[in-house]
FIKE-5016 format. One line per field, with one value per residue: x, z, y of N, C-alpha, C, O in turn; residue in three letters; residue number from 0. Coordinates in Angstrom, 2 decimals, always signed. Layout:
BEGIN
n_x	[X_...]
n_z	[Z_...]
n_y	[Y_...]
ca_x	[X_...]
ca_z	[Z_...]
ca_y	[Y_...]
c_x	[X_...]
c_z	[Z_...]
c_y	[Y_...]
o_x	[X_...]
o_z	[Z_...]
o_y	[Y_...]
rest	[ALA_...]
nr	[NUM_...]
***
This chain:
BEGIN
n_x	[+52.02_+50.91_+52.02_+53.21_+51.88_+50.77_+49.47_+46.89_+45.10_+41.84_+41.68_+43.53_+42.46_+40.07_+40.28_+42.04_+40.14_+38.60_+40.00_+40.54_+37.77_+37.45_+39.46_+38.43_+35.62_+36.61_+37.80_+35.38_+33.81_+35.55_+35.34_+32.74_+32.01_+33.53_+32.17_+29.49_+28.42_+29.41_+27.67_+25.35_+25.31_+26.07_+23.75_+22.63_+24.92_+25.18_+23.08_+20.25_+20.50_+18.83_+17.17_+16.93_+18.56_+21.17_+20.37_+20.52_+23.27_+24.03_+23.30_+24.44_+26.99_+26.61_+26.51_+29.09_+30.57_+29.76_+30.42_+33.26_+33.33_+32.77_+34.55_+36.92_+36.27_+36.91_+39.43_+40.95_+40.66_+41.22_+44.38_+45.27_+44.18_+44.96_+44.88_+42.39_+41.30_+41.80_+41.21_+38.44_+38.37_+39.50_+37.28_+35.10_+35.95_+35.70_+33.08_+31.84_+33.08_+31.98_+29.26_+29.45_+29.89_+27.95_+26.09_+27.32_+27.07_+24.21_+23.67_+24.81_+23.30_+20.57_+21.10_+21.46_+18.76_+17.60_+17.95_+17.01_+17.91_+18.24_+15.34_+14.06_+15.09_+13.45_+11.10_+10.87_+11.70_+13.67]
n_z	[+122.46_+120.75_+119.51_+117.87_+115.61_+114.03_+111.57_+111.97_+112.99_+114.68_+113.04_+110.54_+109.54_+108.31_+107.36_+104.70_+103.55_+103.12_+101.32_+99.01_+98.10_+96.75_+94.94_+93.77_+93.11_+91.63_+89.06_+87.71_+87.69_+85.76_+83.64_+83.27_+82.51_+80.04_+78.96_+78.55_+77.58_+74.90_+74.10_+74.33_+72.35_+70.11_+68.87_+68.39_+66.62_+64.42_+61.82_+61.68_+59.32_+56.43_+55.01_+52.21_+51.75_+51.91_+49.84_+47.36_+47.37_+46.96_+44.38_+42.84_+43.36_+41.97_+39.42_+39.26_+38.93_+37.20_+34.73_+35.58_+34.46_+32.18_+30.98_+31.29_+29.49_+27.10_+25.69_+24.62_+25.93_+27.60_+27.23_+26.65_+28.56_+31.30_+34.24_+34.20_+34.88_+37.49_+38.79_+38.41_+40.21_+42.45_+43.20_+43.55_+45.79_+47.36_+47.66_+48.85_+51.16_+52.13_+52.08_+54.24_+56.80_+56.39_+57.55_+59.87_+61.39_+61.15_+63.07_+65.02_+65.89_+66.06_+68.19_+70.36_+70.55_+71.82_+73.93_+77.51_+78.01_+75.76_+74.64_+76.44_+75.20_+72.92_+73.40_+74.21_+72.15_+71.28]
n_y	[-79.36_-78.00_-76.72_-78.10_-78.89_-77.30_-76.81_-77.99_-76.71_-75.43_-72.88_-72.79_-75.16_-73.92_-71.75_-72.51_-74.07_-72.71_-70.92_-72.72_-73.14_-70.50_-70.94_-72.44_-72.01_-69.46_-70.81_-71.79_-69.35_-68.36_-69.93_-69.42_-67.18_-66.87_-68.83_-68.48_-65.65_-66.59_-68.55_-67.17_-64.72_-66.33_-66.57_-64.43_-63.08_-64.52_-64.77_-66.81_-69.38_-70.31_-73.40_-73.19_-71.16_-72.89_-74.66_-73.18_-72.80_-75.50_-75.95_-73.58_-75.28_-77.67_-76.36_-75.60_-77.85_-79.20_-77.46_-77.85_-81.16_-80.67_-78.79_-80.71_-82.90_-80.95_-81.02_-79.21_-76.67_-77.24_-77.59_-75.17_-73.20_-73.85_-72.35_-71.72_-74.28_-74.75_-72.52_-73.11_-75.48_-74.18_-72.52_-74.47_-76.47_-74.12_-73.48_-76.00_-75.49_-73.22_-74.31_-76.57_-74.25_-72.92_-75.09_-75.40_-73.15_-72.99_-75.41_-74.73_-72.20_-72.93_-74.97_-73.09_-71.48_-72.59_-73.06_-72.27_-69.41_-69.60_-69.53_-67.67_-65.33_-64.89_-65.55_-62.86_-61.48_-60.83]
ca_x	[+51.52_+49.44_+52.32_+53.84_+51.53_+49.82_+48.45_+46.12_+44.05_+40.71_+41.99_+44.16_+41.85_+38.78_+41.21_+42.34_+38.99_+37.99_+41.14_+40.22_+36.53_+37.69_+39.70_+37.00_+35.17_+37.07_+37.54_+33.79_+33.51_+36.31_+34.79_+31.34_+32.06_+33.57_+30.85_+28.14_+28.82_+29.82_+26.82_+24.12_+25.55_+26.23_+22.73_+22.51_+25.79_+24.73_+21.51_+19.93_+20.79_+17.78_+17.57_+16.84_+20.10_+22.26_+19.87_+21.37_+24.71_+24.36_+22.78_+25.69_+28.09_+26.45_+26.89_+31.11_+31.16_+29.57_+31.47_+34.36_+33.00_+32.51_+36.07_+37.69_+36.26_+37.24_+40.66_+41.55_+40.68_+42.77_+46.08_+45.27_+43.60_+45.15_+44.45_+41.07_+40.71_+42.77_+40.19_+37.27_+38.63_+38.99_+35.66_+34.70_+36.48_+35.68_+31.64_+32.24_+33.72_+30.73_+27.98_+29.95_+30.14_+26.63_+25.46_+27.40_+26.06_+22.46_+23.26_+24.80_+22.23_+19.81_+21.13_+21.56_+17.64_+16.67_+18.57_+16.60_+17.99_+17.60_+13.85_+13.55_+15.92_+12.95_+9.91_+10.88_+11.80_+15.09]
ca_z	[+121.36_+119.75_+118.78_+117.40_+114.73_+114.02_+110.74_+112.56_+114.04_+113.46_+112.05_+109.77_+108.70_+107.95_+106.06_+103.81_+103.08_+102.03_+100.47_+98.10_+97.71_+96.39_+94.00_+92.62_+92.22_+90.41_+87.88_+87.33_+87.43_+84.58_+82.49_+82.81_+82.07_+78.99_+78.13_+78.91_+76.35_+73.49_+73.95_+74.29_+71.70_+69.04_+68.27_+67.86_+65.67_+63.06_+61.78_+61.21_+57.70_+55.71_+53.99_+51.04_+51.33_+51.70_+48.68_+46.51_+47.16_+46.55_+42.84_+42.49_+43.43_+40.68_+38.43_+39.10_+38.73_+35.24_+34.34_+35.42_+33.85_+30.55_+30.76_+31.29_+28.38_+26.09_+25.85_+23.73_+26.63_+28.94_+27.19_+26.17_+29.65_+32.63_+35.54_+34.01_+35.48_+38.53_+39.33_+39.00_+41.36_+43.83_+43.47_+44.02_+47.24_+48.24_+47.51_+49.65_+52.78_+52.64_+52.84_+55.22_+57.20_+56.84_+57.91_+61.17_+61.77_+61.16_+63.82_+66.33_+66.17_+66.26_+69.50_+70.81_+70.68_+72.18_+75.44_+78.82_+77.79_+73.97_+74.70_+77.18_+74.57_+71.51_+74.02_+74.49_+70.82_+70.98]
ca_y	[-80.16_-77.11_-75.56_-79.01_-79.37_-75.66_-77.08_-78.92_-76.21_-75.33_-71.65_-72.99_-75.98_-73.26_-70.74_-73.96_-74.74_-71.55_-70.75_-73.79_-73.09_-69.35_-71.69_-73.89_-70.58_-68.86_-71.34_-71.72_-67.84_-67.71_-70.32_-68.82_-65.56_-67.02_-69.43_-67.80_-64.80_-66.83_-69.08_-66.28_-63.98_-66.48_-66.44_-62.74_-62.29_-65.27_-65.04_-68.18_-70.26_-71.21_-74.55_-72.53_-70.88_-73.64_-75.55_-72.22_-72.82_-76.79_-75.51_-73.35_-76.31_-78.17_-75.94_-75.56_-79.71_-79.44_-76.99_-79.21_-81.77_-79.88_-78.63_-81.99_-83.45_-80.16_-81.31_-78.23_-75.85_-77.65_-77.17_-73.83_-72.63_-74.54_-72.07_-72.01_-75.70_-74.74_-71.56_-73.76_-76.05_-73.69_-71.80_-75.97_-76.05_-72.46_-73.45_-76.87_-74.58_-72.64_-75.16_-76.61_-73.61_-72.96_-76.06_-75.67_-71.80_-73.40_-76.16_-73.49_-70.98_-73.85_-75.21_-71.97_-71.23_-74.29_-73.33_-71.90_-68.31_-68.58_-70.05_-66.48_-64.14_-65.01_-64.66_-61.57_-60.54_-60.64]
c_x	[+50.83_+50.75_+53.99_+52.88_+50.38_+48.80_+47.26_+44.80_+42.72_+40.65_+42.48_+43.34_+40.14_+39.30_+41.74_+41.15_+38.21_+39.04_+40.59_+38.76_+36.70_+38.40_+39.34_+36.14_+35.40_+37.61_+36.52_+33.68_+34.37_+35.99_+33.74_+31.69_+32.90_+32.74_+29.64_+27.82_+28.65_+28.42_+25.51_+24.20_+25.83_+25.11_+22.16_+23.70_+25.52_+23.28_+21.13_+19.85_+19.58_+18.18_+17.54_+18.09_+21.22_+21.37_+20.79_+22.67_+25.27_+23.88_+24.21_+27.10_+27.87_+26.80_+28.06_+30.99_+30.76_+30.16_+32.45_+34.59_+33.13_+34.07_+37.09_+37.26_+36.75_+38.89_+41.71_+41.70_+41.76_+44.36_+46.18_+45.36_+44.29_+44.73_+42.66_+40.15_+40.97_+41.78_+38.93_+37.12_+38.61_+37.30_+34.81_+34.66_+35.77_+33.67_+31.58_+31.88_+32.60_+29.51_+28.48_+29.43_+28.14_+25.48_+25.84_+26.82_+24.93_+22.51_+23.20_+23.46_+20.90_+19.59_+21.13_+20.14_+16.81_+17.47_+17.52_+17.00_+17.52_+15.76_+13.16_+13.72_+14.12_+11.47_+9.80_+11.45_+13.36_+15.94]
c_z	[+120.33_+118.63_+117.92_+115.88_+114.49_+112.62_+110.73_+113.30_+113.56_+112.75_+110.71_+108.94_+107.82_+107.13_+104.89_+102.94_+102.52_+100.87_+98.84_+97.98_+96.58_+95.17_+93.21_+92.20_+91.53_+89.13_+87.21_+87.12_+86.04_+83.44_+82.12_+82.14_+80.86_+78.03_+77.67_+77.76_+75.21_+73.28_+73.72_+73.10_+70.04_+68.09_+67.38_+66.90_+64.50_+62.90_+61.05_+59.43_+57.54_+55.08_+52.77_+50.59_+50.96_+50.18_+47.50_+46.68_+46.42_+45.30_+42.35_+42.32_+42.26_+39.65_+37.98_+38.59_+37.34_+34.64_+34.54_+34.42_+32.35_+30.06_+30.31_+30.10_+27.25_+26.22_+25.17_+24.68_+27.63_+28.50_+27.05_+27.63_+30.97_+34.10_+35.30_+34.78_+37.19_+39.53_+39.31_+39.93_+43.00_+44.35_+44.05_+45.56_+48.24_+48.82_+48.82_+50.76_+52.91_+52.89_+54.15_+56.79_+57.64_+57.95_+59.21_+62.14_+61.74_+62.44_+65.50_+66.93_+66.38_+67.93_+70.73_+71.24_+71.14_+73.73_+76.39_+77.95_+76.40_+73.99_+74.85_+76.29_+73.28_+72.31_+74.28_+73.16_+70.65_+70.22]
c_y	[-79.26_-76.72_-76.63_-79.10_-77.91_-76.06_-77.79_-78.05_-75.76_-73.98_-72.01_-74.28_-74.83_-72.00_-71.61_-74.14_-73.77_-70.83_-71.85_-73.72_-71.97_-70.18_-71.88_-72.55_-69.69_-69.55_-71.82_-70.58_-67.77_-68.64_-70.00_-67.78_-65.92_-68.27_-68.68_-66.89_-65.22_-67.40_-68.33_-65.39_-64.87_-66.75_-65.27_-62.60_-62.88_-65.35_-66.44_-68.46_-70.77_-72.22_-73.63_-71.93_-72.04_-74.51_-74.68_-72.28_-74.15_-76.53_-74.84_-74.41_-77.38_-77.92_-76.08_-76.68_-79.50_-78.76_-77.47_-80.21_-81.36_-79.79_-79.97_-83.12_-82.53_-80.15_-79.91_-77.23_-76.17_-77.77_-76.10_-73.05_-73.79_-73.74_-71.94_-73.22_-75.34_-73.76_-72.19_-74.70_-75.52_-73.11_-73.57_-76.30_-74.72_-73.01_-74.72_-76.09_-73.93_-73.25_-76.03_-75.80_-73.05_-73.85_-75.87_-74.78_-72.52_-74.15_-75.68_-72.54_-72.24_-74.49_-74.19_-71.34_-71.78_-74.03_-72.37_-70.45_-67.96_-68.56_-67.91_-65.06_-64.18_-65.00_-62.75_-60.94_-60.38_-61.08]
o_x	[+50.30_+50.64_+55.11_+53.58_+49.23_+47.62_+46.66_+43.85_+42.43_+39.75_+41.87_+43.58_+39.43_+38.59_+41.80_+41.23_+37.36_+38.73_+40.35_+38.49_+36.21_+37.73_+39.65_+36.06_+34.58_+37.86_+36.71_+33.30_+33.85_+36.31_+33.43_+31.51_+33.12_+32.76_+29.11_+26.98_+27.96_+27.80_+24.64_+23.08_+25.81_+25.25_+21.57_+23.40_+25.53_+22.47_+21.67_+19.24_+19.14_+19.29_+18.70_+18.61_+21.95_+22.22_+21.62_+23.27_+26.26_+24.32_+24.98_+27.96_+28.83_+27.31_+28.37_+31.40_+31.55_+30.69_+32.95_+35.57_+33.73_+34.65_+37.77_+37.95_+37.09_+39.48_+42.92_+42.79_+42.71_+45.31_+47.31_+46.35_+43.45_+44.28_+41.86_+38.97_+40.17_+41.56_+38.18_+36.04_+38.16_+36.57_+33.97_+33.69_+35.49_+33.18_+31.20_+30.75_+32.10_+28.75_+27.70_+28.82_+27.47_+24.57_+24.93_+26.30_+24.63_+21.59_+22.48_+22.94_+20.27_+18.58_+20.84_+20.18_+15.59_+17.49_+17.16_+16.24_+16.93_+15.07_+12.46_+13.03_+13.88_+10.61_+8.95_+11.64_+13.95_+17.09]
o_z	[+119.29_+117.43_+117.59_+114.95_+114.93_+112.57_+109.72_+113.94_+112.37_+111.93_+109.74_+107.74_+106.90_+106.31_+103.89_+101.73_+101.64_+99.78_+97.74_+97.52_+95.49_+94.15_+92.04_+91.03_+90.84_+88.16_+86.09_+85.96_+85.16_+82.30_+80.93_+80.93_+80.37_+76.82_+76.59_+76.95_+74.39_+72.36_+72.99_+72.66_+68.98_+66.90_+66.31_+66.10_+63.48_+63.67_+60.06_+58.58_+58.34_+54.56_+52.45_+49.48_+49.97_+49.43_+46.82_+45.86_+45.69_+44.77_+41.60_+41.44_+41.68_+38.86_+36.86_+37.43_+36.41_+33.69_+33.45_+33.69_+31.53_+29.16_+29.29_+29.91_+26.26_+26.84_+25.28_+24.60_+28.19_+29.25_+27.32_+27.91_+31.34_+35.02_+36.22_+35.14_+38.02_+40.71_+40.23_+40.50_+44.07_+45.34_+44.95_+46.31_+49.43_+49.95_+49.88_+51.25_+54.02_+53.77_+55.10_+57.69_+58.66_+58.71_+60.01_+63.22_+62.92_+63.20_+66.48_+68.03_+67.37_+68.63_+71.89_+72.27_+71.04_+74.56_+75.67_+76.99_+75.91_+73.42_+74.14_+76.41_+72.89_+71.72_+74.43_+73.22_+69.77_+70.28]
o_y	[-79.67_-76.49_-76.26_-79.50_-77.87_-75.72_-78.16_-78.51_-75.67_-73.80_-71.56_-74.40_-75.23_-71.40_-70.89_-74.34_-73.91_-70.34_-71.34_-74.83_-72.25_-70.02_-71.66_-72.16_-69.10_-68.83_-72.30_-70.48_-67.09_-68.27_-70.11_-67.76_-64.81_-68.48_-68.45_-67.28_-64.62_-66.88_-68.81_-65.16_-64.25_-67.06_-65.16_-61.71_-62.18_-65.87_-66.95_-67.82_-71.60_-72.25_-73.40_-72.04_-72.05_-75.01_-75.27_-71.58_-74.24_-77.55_-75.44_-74.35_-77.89_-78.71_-76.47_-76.64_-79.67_-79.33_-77.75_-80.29_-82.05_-80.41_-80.12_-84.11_-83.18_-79.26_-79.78_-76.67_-75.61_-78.00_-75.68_-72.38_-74.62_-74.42_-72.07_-73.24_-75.78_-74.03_-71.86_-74.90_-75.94_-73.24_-73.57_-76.39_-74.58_-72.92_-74.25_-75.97_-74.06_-72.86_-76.06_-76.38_-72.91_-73.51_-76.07_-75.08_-72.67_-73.84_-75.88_-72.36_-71.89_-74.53_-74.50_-70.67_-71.66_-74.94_-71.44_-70.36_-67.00_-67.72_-67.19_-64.05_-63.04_-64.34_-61.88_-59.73_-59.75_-60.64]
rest	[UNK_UNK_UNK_UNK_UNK_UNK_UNK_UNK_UNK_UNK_UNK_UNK_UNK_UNK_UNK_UNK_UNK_UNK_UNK_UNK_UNK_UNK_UNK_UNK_UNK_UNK_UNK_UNK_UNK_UNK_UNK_UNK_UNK_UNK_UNK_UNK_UNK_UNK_UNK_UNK_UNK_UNK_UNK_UNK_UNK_UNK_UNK_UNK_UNK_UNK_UNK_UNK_UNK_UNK_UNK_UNK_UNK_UNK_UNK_UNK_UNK_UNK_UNK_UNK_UNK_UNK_UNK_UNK_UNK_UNK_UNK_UNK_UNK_UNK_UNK_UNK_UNK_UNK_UNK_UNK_UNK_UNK_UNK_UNK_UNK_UNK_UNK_UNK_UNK_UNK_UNK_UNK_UNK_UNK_UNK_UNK_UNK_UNK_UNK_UNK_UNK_UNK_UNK_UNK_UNK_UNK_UNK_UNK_UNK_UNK_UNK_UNK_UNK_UNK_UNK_UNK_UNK_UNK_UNK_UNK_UNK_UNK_UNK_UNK_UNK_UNK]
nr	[0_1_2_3_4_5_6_7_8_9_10_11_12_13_14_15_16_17_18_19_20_21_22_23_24_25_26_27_28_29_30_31_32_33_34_35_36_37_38_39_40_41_42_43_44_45_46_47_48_49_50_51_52_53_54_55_56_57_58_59_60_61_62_63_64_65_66_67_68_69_70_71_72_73_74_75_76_77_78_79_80_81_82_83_84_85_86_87_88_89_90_91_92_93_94_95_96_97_98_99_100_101_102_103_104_105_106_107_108_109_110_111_112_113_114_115_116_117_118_119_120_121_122_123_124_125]
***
């Protein structure tokens, strides 16, 4: 009967079971070791966004729109100058993407400093 059902034994049930622990651990080991990193380090590669900065970019973004604005009523410029409209649109866009972009660096590095390690990384000066 032992040697009817061998998967049954307690060798083969305690090699199974570690076989499949070694598993589960190495897919926790390979997501840490790529969490872990990104999460600790993305504090250190972006330095934190001031409101003040992003306020200077939303001043700048004002500015493009009135200049828009300005343009799009000078009907003379706009047949004359068309990528003129076309380049302030993007610089529009481009200015957008960066407060954007800011805002999400500020919220990263934000959450990032507020964790158990960032708390320990900024006691210690880091």
């Amino acid at each position: 009967q032992h040697e009817l059902l061998p998967f049954l034994s307690v060798e083969c049930l305690i090699s199974s079971l570690c076989g499949f622990g070694i598993c589960i651990s190495s897919l926790l080991n390979g997501f840490g070791s790529v969490s872990f990193p990104y999460n600790c380090l993305i504090g250190a590669m972006h330095s934190p966004v001031s409101n003040e900065e992003i306020n200077e970019v939303y001043v700048s973004l004002r500015r493009v729109e009135q200049k828009i604005y300005e343009e799009t009523n000078n009907q003379s410029i706009q047949q004359h100058n068309p990528s003129k409209m076309e380049s302030l649109a993007s610089l529009q866009q481009d200015l957008l993407d960066e407060i954007d972009e800011m805002m999400t660096i500020q919220k990263s590095v934000h959450s990032t400093r507020n964790t158990v390690i960032g708390k320990f990384q900024k006691y210690l000066g880091l």
